[in-house]
C-alpha positions in Angstrom: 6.4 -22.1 4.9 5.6 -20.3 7.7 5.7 -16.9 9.2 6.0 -16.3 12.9 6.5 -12.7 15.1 8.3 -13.1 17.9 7.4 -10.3 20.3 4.0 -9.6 19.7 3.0 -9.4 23.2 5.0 -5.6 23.0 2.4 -4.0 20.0 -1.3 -3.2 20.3 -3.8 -4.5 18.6 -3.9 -2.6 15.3 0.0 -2.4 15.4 0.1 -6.5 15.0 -2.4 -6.3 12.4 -0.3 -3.8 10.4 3.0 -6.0 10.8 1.2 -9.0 10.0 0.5 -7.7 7.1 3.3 -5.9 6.1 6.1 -8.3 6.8 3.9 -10.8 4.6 4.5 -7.9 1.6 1.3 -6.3 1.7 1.4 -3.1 0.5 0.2 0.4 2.9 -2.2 1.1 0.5 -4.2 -2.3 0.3 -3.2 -2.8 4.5 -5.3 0.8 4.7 -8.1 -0.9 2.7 -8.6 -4.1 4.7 -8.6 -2.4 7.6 -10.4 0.8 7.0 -7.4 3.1 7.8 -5.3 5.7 5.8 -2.2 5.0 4.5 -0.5 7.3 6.9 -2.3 5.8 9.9 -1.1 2.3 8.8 3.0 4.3 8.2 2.6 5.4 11.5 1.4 2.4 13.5 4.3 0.2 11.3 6.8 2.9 12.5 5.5 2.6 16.1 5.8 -1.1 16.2 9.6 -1.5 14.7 10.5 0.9 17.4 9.0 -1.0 19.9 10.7 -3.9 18.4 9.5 -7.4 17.4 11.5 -10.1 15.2 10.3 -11.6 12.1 11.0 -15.8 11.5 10.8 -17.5 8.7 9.9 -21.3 9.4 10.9 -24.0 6.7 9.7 -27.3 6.8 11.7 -29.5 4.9 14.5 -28.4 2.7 12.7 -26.7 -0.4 15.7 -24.1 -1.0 17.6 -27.9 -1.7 20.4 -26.8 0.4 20.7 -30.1 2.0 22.1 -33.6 -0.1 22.0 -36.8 0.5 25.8 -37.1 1.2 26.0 -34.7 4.1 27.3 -36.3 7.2 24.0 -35.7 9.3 26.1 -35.8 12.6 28.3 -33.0 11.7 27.4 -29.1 12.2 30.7 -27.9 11.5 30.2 -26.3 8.4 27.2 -24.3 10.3 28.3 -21.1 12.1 26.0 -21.0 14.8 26.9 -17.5 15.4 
């Protein structure tokens, strides 16, 4: 599994390395720790970044949430809404 930000290229430095480790579930406290700010510094640079906007994507190889069988017609995408 993988975790990708799409619009990184809008956030400073510190601001990606908040949301990188937020939106992997870090918590303010330990983000302040690792990266020798205070919790309110870290609030505010999270806040900062979500308003400048960015997009979180999970990426799954494979099919580990076994939502896929063998008897699905692989051609076939109309049970997907692609909306």
């Amino acid at each position: 599994m993988q975790l990708e930000i799409r619009g990184l290229e809008k956030l400073s430095f510190r601001e990606r390395q908040v949301v990188a480790l937020k939106e992997s579930g870090t918590k303010n406290d330990l983000v302040a720790r690792r990266l020798g700010l205070s919790p309110a510094t870290v609030a505010t640079l999270y806040n900062r970044a979500k308003q400048k906007g960015y997009q979180v994507v999970l990426v799954i190889e494979g099919d580990p949430l076994s939502v896929y069988t063998e008897s699905d017609d692989e051609g076939s995408n109309d049970d997907l809404d692609m909306s």
